[in-house]
C-alpha positions in Angstrom: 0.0 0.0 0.0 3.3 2.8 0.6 4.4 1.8 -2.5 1.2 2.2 -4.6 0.7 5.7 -2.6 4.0 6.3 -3.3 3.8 6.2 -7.0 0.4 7.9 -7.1 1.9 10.7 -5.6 5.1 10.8 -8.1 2.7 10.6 -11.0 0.5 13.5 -9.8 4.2 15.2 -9.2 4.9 14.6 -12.8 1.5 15.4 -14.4 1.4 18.6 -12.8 4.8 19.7 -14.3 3.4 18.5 -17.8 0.6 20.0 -17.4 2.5 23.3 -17.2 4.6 23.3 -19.9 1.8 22.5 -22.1 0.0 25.5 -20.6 3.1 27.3 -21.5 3.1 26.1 -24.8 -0.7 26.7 -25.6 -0.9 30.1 -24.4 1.9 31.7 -26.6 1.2 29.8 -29.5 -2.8 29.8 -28.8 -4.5 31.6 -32.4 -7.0 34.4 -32.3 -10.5 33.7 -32.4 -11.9 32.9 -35.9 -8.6 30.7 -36.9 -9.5 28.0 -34.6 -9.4 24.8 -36.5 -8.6 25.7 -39.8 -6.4 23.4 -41.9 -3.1 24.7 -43.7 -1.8 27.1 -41.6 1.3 26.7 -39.4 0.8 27.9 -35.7 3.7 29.7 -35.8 2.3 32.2 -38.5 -0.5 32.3 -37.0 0.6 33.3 -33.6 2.5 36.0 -34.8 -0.6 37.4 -36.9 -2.0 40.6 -35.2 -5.9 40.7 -34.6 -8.2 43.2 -34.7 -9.8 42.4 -31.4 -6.9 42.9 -28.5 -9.2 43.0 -25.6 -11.2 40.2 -26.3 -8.2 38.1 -27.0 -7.0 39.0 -23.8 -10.0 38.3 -21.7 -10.4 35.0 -23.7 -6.9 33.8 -22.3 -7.5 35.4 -19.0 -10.4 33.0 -18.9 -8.9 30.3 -20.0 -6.0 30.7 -17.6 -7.9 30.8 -15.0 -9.4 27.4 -15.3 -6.3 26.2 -15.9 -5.2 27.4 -12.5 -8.6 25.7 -10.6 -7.9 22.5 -12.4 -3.9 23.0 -11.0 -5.1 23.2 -7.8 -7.2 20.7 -8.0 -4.3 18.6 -8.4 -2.1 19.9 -6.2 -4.8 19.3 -3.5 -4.7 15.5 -4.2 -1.0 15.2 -4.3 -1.0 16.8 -0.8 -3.7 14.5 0.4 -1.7 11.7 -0.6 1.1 12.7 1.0 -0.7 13.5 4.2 -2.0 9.5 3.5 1.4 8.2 2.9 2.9 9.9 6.4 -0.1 8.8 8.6 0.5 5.4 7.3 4.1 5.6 8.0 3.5 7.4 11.4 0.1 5.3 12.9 0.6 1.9 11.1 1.7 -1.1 12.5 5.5 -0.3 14.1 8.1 -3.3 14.1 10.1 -3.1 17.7 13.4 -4.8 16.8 15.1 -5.8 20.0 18.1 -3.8 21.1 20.2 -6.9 22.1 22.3 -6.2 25.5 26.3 -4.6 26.0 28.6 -7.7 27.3 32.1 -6.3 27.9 34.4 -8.8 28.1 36.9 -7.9 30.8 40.8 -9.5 30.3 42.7 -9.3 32.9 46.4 -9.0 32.2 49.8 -9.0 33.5 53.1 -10.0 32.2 52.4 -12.6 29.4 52.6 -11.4 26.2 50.6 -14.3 24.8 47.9 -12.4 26.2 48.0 -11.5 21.8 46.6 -16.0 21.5 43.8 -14.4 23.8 42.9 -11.6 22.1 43.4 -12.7 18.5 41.0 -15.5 19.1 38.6 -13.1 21.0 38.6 -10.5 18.0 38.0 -13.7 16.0 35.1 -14.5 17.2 33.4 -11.4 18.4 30.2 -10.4 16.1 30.5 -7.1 17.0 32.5 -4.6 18.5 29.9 -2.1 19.6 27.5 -5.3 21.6 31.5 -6.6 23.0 33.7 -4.0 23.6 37.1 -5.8 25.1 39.0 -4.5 27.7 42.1 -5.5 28.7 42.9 -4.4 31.9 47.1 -4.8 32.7 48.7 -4.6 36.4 52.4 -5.7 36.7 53.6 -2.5 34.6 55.5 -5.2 32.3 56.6 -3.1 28.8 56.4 -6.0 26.4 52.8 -6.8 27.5 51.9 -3.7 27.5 53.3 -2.7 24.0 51.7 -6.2 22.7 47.8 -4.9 23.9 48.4 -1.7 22.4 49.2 -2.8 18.7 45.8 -3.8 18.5 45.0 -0.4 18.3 41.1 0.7 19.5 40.3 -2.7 18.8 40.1 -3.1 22.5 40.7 -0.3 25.2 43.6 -0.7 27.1 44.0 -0.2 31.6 46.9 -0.2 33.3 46.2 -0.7 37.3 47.8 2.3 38.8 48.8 1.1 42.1 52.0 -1.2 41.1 53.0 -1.7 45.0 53.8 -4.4 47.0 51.4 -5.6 49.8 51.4 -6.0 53.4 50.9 -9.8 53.9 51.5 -11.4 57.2 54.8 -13.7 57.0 53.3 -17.2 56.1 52.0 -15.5 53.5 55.0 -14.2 51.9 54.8 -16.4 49.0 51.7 -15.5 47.9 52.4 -11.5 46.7 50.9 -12.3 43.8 47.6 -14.0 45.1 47.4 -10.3 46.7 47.9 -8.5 43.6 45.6 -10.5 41.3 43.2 -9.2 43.9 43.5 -5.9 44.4 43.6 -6.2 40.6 40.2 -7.9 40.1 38.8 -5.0 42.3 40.2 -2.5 40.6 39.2 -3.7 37.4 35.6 -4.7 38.2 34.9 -1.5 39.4 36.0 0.5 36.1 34.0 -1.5 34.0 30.6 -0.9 36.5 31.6 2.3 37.7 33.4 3.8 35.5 32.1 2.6 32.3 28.7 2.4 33.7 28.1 -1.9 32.2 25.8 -3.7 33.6 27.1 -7.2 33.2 30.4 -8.3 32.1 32.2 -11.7 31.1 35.7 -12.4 33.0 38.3 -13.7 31.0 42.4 -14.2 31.9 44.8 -13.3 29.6 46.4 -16.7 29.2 42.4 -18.6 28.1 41.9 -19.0 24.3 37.9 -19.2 23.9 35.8 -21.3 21.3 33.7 -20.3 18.4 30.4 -19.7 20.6 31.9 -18.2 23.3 29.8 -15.0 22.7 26.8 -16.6 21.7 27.2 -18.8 24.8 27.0 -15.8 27.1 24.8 -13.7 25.0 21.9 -16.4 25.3 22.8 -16.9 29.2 22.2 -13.1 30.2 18.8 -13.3 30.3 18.9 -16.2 32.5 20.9 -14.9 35.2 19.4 -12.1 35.1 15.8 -13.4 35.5 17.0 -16.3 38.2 17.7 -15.2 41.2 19.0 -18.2 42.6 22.1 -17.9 40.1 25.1 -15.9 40.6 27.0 -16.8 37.6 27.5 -18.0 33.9 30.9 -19.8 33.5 32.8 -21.1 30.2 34.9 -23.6 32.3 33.9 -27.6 32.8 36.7 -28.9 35.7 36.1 -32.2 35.1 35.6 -31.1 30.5 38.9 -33.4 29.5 38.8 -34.7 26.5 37.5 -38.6 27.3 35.1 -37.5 29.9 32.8 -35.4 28.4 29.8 -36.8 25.6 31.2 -35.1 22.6 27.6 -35.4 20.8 26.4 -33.6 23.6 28.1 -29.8 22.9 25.0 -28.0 23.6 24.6 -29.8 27.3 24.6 -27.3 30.0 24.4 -27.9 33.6 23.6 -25.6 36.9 26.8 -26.2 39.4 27.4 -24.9 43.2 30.9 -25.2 42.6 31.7 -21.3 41.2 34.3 -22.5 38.5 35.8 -19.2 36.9 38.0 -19.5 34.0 35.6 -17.5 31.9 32.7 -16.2 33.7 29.9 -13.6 33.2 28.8 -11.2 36.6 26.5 -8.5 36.7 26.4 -5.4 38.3 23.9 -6.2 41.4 26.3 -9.0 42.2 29.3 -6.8 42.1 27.4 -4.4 44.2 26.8 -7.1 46.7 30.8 -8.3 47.1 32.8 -5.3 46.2 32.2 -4.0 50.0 34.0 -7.1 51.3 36.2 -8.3 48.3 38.9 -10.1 50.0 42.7 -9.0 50.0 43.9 -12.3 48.6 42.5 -15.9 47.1 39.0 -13.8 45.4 38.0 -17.4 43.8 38.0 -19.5 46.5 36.8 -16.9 48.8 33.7 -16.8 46.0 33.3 -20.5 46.9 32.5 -19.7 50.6 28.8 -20.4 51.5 28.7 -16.9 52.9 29.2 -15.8 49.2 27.4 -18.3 47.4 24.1 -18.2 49.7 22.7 -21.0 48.2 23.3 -19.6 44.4 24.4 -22.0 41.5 26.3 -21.3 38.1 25.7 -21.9 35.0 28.2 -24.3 33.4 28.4 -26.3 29.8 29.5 -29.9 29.2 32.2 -28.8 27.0 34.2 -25.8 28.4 34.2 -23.0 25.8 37.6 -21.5 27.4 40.5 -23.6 27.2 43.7 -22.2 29.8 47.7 -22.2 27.8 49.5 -20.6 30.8 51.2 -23.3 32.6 53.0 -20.4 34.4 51.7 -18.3 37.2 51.3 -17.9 40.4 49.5 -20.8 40.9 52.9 -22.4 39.7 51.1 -25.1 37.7 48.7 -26.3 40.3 46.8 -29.0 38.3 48.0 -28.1 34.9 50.1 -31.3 33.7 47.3 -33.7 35.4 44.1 -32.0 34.3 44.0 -28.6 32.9 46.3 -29.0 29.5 43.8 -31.6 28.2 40.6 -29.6 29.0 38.6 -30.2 25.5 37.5 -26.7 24.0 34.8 -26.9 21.9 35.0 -26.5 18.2 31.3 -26.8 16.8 29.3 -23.5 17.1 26.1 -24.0 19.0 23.4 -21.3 18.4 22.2 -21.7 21.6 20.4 -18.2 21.3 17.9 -20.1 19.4 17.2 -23.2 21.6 14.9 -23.6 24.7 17.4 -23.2 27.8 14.1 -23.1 30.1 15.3 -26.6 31.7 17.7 -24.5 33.4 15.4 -23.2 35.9 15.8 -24.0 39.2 12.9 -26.5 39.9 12.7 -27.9 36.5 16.4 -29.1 36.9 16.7 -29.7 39.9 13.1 -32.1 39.6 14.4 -33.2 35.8 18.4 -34.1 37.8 16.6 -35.8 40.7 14.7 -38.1 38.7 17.2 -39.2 36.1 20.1 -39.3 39.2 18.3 -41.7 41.3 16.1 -43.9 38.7 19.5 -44.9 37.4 21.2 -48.5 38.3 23.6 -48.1 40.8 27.2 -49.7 39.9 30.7 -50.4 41.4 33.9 -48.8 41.0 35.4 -52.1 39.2 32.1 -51.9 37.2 32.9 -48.4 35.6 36.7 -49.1 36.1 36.9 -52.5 34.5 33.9 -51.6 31.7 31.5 -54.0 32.7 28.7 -51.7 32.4 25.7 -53.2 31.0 22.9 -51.2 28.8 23.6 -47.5 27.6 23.4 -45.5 30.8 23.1 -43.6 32.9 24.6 -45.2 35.5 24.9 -44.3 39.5 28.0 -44.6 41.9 27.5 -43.4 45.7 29.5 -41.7 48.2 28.9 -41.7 51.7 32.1 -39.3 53.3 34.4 -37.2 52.3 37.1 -39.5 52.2 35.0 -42.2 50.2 34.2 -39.1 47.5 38.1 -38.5 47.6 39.1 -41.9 46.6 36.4 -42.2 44.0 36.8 -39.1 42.2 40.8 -39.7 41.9 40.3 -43.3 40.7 38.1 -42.2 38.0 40.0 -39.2 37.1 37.6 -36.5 38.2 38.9 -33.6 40.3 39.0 -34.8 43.6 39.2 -31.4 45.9 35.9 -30.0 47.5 35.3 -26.1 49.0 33.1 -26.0 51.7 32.3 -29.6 51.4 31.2 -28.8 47.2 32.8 -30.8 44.5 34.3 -29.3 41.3 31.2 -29.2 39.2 28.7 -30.9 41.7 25.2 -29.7 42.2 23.4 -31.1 45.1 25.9 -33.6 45.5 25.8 -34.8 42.0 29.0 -34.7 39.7 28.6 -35.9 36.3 30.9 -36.8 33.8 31.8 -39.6 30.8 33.2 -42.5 31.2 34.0 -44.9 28.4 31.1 -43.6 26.4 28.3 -43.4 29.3 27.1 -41.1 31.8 28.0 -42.0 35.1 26.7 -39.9 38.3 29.0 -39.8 41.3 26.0 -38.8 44.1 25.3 -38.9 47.5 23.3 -41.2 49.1 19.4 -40.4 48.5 17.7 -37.8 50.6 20.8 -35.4 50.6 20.0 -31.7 52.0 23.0 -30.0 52.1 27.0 -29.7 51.8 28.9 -30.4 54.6 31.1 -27.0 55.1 33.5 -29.0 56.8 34.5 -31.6 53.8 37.5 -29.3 52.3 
């Protein structure tokens, strides 16, 4: 219908400058009175012939002028009502709301590694667009090299460089751990530029020594609106503890899980929860401080089968805590999940939790030799139970799993429950039934 009005309103445009010029051309060449419609004579001649009659020739045009100019207006009129048709219809028909999708900063922290250039490169890769993920790399260490590295890339990303390069008070059995300190006072630091300063409301975490996978940004960009709509989650994260390659269901890349166990490595926060911890960040080990049930309060993460951050820096100050045994073969995924466009509503709270419940404890319970030796019968899932710390200990390091708890949570537990793949089946390591809550003591 704009179209058609459109063109109605370009041929009423055009018609009335036609119109004119033939006006134009009929009123000077226009004979007198008396040669109207005779044959032979060229209009020229006879336009330049005088006539006896002046007044009347005059009052004859005048005349005919005249209605010209009614018959002008006439269609000027209809081209403005057109017009006035054409707006409306723009201005009161139907309106198409498209979505503004959400800002997600991604937040890399930095400090001395120049690779930090195999995190950004594969960042920059990926990202869909630089306006929705703006990337900023935020350095402390003062190191040159690093710092010249992030700034060849230009306003690609924007650059920080933590002002406050001094060393900390630590008491003396501490003295080692300077740089635990640091990398907290730098998290601080950091988180509150990109709330405070640069006004975000959410952000995804990322170290500068994590290459992430081709979803990475869809992963996150699909999980906003779930942490922000559940208040009984705290966090999205990238990272899988137990996601080596071998014990995760490769089929299964679009998998996600809720977790009580705050993993990092990757992780999105938003601004409420920032609001809530800034006042009492701690001065050193932020992550497993996070882990503390006075943090958590009950929340759970978000978490995918397949991690979609992979770690490279054997180095730090962690000294290569767990890096040889688990964390170099973490397996990163590699297909792209458009997980924007699938139904993540069995995330919610009591639909997984009631979904997790059901498939956890309907499952046939097994041995360790039974998983061990492969004697599992039938395509899963399968259950194995713990009844103490020390019985989840031994389990967990005989099958490979991470074996450490915080606050009596296992790596990638919820209620209990760790899952992970074991010679192509699923295989739940879970409490006994009727489990209501973590021992704070199992560490």
């Amino acid at each position: 219908m704009l179209r058609k009005r459109g063109s109605l309103i370009l041929c009423g445009t055009l018609l009335f400058i036609t119109w004119n010029a033939i006006l134009v051309r009929l009123l000077w060449g226009r004979p007198p009175p008396g040669q109207l419609g005779k044959p032979g004579r060229n209009e020229r001649e006879v336009a330049e012939r005088p006539t006896n009659d002046m007044v009347g020739d005059v009052l004859h045009m005048a005349d005919t002028f005249e209605a010209e100019l009614k018959r002008q207006k006439n269609i000027l009129l209809q081209i403005q009502n057109h017009q006035s048709l054409w707006d409306s219809s723009k201005r009161d028909g139907p309106k198409v709301t498209v979505p503004r999708q959400p800002v997600i900063p991604v937040l890399v922290i930095a400090c001395n590694r120049v690779s930090v250039t195999r995190c950004l490169d594969k960042l920059l890769q990926y990202r869909p667009s630089a306006e929705l993920y703006p990337i900023v790399v935020s350095q402390d260490c003062g190191h040159a090299d690093t710092a010249a590295a992030i700034r060849s890339y230009g306003d690609k990303v924007t650059h920080l460089q933590q002002p406050d390069l001094s060393d900390i008070a630590v008491p003396p059995p501490h003295k080692k751990f300077q740089g635990y300190y640091k990398i907290s006072r730098h998290y601080r630091w950091a988180l509150n530029q990109v709330f405070k300063t640069f006004s975000h409301s959410s952000v995804v975490i990322v170290e500068d020594d994590l290459e992430v996978a081709p979803d990475f940004f869809e992963y996150f960009q699909a999980l906003l609106p779930l942490l922000k709509s559940d208040p009984n989650l705290w966090c999205v994260s990238a990272w899988n503890d137990n996601g080596r390659d071998g014990y995760v269901d490769p089929g299964q890349s679009n998998l996600l899980y809720r977790t009580d166990f705050f993993p990092g490595l990757g992780w999105m926060l938003l601004k409420e929860v920032w609001e809530e911890l800034e006042p009492k960040w701690p001065t050193s080990f932020w992550d497993d401080w996070m882990r503390q049930p006075e943090q958590r309060r009950n929340r759970a993460c978000i978490r995918p089968e397949i991690s979609r951050t992979l770690t490279f820096g054997r180095q730090g100050v962690s000294l290569g805590q767990f890096f040889d045994k688990y964390l170099r073969y973490i397996k990163l995924n590699t297909e792209f999940v458009p997980f924007t466009k699938l139904d993540l509503s069995y995330l919610k709270e009591e639909t997984y939790k009631e979904a997790l419940e059901k498939e956890v404890y309907s499952a046939p319970v097994v041995t360790y030799e039974d998983v061990k030796q492969g004697q599992l019968k039938g395509p899963g899932p399968f259950r194995l139970h713990y009844s103490s710390k020390d019985s989840f200990k031994v389990l967990a390091k005989n099958l490979g799993i991470m074996d450490d708890l915080k606050s009596g949570v296992p790596r990638t537990g919820y209620r209990g429950v760790v899952s992970f793949f074991s010679r192509g089946r699923r295989i739940y390591l879970a409490p006994l039934p009727g489990w209501t809550q973590y021992d704070t003591s199992w560490n």
